[in-house]
N, C-alpha and C positions, 0 to 999 in steps of 0.2 A: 868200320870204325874210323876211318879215314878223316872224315870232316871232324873228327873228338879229335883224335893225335892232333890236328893242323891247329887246333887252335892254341893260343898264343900263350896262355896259364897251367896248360897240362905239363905238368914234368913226365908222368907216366900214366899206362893202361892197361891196367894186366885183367887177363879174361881165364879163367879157371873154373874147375870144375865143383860139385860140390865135394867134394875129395880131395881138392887141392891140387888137382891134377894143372899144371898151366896150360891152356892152348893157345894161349896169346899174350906177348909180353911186346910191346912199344918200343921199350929201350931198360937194359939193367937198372934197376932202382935197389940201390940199397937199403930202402926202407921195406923192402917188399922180399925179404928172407922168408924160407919156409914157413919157420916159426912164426912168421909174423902173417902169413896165410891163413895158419891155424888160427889164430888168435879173430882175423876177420868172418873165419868161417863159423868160429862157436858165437861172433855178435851178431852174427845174420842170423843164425839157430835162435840166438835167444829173441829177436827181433820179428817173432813170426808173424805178428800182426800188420808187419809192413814189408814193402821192398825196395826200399830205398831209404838211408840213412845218410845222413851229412854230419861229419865227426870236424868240430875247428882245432886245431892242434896249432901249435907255440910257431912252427913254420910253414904252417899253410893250411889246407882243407883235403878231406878224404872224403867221397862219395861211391858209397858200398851200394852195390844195387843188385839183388838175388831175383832170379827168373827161375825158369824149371827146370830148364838145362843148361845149369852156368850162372857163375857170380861176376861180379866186375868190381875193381880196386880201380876209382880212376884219382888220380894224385895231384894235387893243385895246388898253386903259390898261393901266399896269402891276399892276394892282389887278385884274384879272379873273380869272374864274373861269377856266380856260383847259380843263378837265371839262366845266362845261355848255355852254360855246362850240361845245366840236366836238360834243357830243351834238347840238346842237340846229341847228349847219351839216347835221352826217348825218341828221338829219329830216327837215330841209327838203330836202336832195337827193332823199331817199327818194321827198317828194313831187313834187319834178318828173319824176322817170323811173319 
């Protein structure tokens, strides 16, 4: 997930479980409380037709991305490319599976 963190619009990258379990967190992001896990993990539930969602919110972008083992919060200014973002989440998944 290296080349995701380095780029220059990610504020944060949290990699979790379907359970909410974290196994991967970037940097503390207070927008990223428990509560606020759950709440990402029942719109992937409700989202089953897809696995990747891009949410635009008031300070920036969220791109949810659910696989089979493991969800992903990646957290973006509102100035991001939101193209090379997901290019570059879909690379790095590539590399781990």
């Amino acid at each position: 997930m290296r080349p995701l963190v380095s780029l220059d619009d990610v504020i944060s990258l949290t990699v979790f479980e379907h359970d909410g379990f974290v196994i991967y967190q970037s940097e503390s992001d207070s927008q990223h409380s428990p509560n606020q896990l759950a709440r990402w993990i029942d719109l992937l539930s409700a989202a089953a037709d897809t696995k990747i969602l891009t949410l635009v919110l008031e300070n920036g972008h969220i791109i949810l991305r659910k696989e089979k083992k493991f969800n992903i919060v990646l957290n973006l200014t509102r100035q991001a490319n939101l193209g090379r973002a997901r290019q570059t989440l879909e690379d790095c998944i590539n590399q781990i599976n």
